[in-house]
C-alpha positions as a LaTeX table, in Angstrom:
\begin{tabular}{lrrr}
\hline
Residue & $x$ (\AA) & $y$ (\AA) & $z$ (\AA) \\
\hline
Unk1 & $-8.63$ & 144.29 & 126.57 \\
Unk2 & $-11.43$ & 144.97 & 124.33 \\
Unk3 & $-13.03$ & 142.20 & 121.76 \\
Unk4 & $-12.12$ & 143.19 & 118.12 \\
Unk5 & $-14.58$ & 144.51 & 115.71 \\
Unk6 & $-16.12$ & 141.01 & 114.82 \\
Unk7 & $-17.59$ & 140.74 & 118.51 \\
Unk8 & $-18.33$ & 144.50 & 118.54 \\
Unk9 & $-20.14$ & 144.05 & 115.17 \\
Unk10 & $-22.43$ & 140.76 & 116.69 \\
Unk11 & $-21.04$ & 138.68 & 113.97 \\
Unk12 & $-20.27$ & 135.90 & 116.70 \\
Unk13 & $-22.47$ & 135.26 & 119.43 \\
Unk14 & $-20.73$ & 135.39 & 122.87 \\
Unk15 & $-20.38$ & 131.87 & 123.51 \\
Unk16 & $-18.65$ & 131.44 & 120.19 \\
Unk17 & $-16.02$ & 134.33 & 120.73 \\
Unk18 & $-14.94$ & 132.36 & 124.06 \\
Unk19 & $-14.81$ & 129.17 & 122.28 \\
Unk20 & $-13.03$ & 130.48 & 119.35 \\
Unk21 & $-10.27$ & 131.73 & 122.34 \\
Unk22 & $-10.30$ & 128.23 & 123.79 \\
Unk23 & $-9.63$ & 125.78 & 121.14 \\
Unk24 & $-5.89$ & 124.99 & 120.42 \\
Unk25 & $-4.08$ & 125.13 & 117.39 \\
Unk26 & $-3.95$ & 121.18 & 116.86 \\
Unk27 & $-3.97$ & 120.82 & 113.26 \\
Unk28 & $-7.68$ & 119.07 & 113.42 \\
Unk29 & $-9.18$ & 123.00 & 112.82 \\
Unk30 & $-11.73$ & 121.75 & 115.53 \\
Unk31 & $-12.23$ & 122.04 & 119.47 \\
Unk32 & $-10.53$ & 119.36 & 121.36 \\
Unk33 & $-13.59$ & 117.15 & 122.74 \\
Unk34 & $-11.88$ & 115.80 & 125.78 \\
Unk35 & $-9.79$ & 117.39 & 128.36 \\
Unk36 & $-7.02$ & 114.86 & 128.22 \\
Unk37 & $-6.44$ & 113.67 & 124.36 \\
Unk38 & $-2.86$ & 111.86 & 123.72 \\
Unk39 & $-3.92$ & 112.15 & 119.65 \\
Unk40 & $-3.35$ & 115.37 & 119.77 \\
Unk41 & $-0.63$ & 118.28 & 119.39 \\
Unk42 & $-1.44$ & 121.33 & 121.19 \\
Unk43 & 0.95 & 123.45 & 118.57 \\
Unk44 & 0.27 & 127.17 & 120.07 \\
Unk45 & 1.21 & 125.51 & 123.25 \\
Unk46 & 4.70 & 123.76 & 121.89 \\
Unk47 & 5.49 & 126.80 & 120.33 \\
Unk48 & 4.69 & 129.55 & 123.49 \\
Unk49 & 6.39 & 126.89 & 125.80 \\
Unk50 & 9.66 & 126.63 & 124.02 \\
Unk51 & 9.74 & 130.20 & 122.86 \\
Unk52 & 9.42 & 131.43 & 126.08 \\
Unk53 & 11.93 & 128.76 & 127.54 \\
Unk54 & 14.37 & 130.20 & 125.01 \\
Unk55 & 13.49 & 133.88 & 125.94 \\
Unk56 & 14.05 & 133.27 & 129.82 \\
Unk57 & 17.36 & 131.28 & 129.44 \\
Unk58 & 18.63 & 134.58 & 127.08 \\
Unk59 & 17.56 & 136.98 & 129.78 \\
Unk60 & 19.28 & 134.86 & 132.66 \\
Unk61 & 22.61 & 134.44 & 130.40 \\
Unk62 & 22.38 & 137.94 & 129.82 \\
Unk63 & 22.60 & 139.07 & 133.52 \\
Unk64 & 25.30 & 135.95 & 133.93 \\
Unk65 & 27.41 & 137.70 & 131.05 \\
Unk66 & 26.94 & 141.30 & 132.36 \\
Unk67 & 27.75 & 140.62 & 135.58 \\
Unk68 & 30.20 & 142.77 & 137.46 \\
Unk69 & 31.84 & 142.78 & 140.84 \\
Unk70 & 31.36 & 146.77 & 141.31 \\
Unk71 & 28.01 & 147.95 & 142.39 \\
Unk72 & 25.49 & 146.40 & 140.37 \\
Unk73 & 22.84 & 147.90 & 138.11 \\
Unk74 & 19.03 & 147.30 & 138.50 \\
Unk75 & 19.00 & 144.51 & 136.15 \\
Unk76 & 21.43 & 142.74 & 137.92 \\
Unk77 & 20.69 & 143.97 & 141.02 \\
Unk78 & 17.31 & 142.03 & 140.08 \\
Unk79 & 18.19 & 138.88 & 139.09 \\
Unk80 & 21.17 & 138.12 & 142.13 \\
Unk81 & 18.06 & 138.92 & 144.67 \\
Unk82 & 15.97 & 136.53 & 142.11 \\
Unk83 & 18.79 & 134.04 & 142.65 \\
Unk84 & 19.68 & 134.56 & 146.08 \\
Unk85 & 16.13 & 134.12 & 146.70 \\
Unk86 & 16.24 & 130.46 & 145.01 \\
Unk87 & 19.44 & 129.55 & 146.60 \\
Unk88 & 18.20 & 130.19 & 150.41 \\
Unk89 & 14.81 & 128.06 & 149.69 \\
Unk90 & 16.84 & 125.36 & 148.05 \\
Unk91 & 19.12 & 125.42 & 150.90 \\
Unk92 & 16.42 & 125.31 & 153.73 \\
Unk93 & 14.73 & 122.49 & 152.16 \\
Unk94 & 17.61 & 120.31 & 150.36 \\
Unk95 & 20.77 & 119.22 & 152.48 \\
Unk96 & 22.63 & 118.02 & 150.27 \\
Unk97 & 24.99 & 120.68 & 148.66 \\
Unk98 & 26.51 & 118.07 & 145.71 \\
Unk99 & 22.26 & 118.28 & 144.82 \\
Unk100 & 21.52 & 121.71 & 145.29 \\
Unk101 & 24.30 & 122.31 & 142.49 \\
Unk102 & 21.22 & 120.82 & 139.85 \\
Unk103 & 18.14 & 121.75 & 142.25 \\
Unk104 & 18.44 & 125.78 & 142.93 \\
Unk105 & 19.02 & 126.38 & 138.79 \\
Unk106 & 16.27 & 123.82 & 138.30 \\
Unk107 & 14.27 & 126.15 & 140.89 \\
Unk108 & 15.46 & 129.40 & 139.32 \\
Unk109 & 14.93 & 127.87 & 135.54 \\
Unk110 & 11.07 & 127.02 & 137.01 \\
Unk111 & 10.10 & 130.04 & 138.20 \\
Unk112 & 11.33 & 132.40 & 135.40 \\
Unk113 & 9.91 & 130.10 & 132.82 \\
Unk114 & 6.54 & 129.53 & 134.60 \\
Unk115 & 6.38 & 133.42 & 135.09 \\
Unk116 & 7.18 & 134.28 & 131.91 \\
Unk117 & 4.06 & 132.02 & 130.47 \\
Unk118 & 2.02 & 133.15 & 133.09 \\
Unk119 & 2.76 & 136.55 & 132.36 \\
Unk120 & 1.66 & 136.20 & 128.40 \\
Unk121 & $-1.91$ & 136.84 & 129.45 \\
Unk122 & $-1.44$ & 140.69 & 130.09 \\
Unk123 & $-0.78$ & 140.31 & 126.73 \\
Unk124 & $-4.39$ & 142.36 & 124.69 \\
Unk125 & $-6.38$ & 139.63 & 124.56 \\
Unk126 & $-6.77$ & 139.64 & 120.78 \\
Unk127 & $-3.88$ & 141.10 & 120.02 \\
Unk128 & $-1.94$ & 137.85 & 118.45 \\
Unk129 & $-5.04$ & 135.86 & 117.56 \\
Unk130 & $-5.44$ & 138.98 & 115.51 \\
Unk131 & $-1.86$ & 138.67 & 113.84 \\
Unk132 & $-2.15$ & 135.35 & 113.55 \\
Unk133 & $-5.55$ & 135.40 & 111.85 \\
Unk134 & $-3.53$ & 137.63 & 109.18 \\
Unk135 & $-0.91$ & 135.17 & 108.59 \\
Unk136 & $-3.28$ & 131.71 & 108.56 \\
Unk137 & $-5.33$ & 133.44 & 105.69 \\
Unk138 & $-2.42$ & 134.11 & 103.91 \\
Unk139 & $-1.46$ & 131.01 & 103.80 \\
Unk140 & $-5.05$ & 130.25 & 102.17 \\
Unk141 & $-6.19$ & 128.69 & 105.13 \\
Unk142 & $-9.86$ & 129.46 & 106.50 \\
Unk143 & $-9.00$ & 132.42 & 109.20 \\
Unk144 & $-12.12$ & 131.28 & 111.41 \\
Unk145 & $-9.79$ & 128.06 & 112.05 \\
Unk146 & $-7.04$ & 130.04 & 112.88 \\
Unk147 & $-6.95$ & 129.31 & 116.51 \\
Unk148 & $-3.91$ & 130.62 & 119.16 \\
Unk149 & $-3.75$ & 130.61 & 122.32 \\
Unk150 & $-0.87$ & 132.38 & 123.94 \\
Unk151 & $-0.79$ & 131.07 & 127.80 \\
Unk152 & 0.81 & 128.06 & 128.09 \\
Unk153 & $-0.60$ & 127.53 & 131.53 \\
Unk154 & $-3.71$ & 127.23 & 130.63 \\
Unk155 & $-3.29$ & 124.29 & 129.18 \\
Unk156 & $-3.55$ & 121.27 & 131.00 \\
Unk157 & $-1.02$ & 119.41 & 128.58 \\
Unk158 & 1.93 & 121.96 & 129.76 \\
Unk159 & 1.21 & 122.04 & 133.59 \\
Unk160 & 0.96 & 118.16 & 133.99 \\
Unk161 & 3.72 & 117.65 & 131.62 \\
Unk162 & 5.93 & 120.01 & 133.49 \\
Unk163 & 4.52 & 118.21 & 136.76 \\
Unk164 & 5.40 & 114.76 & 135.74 \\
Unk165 & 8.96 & 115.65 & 134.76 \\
Unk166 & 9.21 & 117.05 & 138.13 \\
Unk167 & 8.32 & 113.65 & 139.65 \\
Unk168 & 10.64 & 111.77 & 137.45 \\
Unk169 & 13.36 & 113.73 & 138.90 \\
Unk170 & 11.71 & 113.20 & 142.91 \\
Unk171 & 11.97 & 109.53 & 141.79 \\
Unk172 & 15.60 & 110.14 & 140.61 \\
Unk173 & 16.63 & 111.35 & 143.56 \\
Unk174 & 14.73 & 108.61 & 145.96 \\
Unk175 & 16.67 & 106.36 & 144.25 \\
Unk176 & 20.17 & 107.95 & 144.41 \\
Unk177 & 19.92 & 109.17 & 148.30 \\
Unk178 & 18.20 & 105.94 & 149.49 \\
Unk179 & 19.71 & 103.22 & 147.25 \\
Unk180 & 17.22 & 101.17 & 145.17 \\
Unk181 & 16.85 & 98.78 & 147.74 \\
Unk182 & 16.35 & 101.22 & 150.31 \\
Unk183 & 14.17 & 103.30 & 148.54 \\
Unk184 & 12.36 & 99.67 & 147.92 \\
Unk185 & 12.27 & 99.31 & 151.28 \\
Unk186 & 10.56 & 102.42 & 152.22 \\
Unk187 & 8.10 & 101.62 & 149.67 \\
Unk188 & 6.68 & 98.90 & 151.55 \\
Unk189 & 7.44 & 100.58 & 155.37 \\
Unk190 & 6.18 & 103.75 & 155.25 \\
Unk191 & 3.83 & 105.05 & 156.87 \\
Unk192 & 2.42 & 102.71 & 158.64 \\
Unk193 & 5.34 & 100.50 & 159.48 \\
Unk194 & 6.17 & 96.49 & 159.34 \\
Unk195 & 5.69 & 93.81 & 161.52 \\
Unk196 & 7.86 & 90.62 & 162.21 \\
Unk197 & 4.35 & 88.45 & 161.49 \\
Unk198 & 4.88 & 86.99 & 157.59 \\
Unk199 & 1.46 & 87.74 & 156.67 \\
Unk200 & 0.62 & 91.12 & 158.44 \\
Unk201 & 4.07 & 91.72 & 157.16 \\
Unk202 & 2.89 & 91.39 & 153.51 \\
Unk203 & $-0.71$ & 92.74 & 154.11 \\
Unk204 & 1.38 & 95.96 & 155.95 \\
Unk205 & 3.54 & 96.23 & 152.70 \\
Unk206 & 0.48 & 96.13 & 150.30 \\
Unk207 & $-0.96$ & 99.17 & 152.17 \\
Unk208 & 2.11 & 101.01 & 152.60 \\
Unk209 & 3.02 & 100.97 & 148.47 \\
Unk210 & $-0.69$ & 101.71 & 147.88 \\
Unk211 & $-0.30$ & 104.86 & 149.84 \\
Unk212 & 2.98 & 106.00 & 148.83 \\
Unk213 & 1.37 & 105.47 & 144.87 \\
Unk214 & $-1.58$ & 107.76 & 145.67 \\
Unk215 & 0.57 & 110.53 & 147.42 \\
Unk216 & 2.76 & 110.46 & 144.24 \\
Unk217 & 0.08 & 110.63 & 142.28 \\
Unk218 & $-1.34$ & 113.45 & 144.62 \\
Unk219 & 1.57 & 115.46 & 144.38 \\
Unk220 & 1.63 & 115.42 & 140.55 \\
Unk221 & $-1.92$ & 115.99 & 140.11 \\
Unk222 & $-2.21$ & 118.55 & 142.69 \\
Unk223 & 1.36 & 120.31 & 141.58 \\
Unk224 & $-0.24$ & 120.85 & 137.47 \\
Unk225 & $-4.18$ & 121.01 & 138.29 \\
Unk226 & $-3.19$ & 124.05 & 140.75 \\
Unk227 & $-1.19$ & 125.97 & 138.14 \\
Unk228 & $-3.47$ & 125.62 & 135.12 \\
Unk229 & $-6.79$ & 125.88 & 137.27 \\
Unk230 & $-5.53$ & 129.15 & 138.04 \\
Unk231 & $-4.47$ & 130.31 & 134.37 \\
Unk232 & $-7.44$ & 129.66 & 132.98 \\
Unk233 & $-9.46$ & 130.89 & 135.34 \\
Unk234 & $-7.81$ & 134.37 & 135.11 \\
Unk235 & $-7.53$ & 133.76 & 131.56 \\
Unk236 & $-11.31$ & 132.75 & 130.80 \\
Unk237 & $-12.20$ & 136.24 & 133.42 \\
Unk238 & $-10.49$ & 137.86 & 130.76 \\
Unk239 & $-12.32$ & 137.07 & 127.79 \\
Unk240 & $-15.85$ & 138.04 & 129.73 \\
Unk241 & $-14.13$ & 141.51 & 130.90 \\
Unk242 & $-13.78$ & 141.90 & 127.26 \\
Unk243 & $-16.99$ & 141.19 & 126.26 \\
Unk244 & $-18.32$ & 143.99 & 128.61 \\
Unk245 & $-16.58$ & 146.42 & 125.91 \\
Unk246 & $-17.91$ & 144.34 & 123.22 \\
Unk247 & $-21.31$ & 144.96 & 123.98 \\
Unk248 & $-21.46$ & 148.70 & 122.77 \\
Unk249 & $-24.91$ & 148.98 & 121.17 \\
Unk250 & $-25.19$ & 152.91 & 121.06 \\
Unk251 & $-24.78$ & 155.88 & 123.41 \\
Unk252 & $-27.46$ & 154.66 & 125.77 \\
Unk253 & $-27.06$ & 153.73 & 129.20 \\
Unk254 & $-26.11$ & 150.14 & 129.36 \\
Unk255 & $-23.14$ & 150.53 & 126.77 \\
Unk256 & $-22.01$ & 153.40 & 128.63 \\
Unk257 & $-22.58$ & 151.47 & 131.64 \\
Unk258 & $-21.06$ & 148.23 & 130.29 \\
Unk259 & $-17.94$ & 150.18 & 128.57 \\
Unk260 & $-17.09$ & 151.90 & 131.86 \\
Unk261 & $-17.34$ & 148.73 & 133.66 \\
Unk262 & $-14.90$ & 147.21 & 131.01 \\
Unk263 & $-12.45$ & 149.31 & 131.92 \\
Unk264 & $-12.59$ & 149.39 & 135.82 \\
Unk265 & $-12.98$ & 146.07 & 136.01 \\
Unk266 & $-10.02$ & 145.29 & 133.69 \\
Unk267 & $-7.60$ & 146.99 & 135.18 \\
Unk268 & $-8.93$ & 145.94 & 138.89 \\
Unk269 & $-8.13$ & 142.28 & 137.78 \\
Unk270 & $-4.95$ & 142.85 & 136.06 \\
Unk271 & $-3.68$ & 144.56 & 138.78 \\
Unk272 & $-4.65$ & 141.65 & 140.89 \\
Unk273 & $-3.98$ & 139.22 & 138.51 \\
Unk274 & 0.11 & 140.71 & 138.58 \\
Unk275 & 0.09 & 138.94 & 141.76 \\
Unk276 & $-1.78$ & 135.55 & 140.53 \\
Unk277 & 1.30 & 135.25 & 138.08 \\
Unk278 & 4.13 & 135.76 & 140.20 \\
Unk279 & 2.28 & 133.73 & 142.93 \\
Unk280 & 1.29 & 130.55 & 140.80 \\
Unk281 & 5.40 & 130.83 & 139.52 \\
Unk282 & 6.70 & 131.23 & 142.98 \\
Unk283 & 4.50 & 128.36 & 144.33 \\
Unk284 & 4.93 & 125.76 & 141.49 \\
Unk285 & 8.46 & 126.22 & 142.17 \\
Unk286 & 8.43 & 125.99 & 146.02 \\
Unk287 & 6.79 & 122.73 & 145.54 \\
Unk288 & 9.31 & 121.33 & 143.30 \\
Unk289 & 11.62 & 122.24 & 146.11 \\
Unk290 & 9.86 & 120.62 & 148.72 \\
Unk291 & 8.59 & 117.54 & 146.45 \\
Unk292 & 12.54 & 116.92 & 145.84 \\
Unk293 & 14.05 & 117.73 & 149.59 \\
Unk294 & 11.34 & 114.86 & 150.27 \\
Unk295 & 12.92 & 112.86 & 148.22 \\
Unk296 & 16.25 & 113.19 & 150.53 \\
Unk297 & 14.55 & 112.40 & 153.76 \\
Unk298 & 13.51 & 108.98 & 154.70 \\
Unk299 & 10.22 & 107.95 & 156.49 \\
\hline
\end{tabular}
């Protein structure tokens, strides 16, 4: 994943290649400011996210539509272990059978889709930037401003949205199982229980809705901040990997050095970081599993 020939020909300091890589398409040609801004569109992200979604629901109604009942092929033979896989941790975790009908595709629909944006940063680093660079100056725009990032994950916007939409469907669910005045009821009880007193009663039920609001909020923070800490992370090691084969001054020793390093140390972390993406799309999934079997269970 080596830097293109503007890095290579020190017409951008370091620092500014990796900032150029990190700002988002958002139609203000400038670096967000803040981590979380509601002003803003993250475009490159909205695009990625729903191209992506498009490209994994093809792929799964392609293996749905070539299906056979003789011996199966390796693409097929892929995707039923894929979905068996799904179905027995949906099953172990949610009881409910009339639920599991929406839950295990939900699963299945997460973890191909959060793979498949994971999986857009074995991509060459500046290999669409590039393209894109092409395109925005054709358009007479100014191609230094023609920002793109291509891992949805890495955004904070995408994880937490995805996140949030997975605790609007936990507090679907709490609210179907357990009955709105049960659910209500647990809100208030649990964990720490009622008491027959009126005002330890109410003091008891103050704590108890406190609690259950900060381990909602705990789960939905926790669920995006783990996915996109990890994206970027392995995104941001990246860009430096690439600056090692930037930094070719010359056949001296610490290009040569540098160069060789680029290249060991690139494919050391993308074979490492195969495992980061299926991982990170396996777990956010699992814990959409478990966050909505909770939701069945009662304190």
């Amino acid at each position: 994943m080596a830097a293109e020939h503007d890095v290579a020909q020190h017409t951008v300091t370091a620092g500014e290649y990796i900032a150029h890589h990190l700002t988002f398409l958002n139609g203000t040609g400038a670096a967000q400011k803040n981590l979380v801004d509601f002003g803003l569109i993250n475009y490159d992200t909205v695009f990625w996210v729903v191209f992506l979604a498009v490209l994994g629901g093809f792929v799964l109604w392609l293996a749905a539509r070539r299906a056979s009942s003789g011996v199966p092929g390796r693409f097929q033979a892929a995707v039923e272990l894929l979905v068996e896989m799904v179905g027995d941790q949906a099953k172990g975790l949610i009881h409910s059978a009339e639920s599991r009908k929406f839950v295990a595709p939900l699963g299945l629909t997460i973890f191909v889709w959060v793979f498949l944006m994971n999986a857009m940063d074995f991509l060459p680093l500046d290999l669409i930037p590039r393209i894109w660079e092409g395109l925005y100056a054709g358009m007479g725009h100014d191609p230094h401003h023609a920002y793109m990032r291509v891992v949805p994950t890495a955004d904070i916007n995408a994880t937490m949205g995805m996140s949030v939409t997975v605790l609007l469907i936990c507090l679907y669910y709490n609210a179907k199982i357990k009955g709105i005045g049960g659910w209500a009821h647990e809100l208030v009880s649990a964990p720490f229980g009622t008491s027959k007193n009126p005002i330890l009663a109410v003091v008891l039920g103050l704590v108890n809705f406190a609690m259950q609001l900060i381990e909602f909020a705990a789960k939905t923070i926790s669920h995006g901040m783990r996915l996109f800490g990890n994206m970027f992370a392995g995104e941001l090691i990246f860009m430096l990997i690439a600056l090692m084969g930037a930094a070719w001054t010359g056949a001296n020793l610490p290009s040569i050095l540098l160069f060789f390093g680029h290249f060991v140390a690139g494919f050391a972390w993308a074979v490492f970081h195969i495992l980061v993406v299926v991982l990170q799309a396996f777990i956010f999934m699992m814990l959409t599993l478990v966050y909505v079997g909770q939701a069945h269970e009662s304190h």
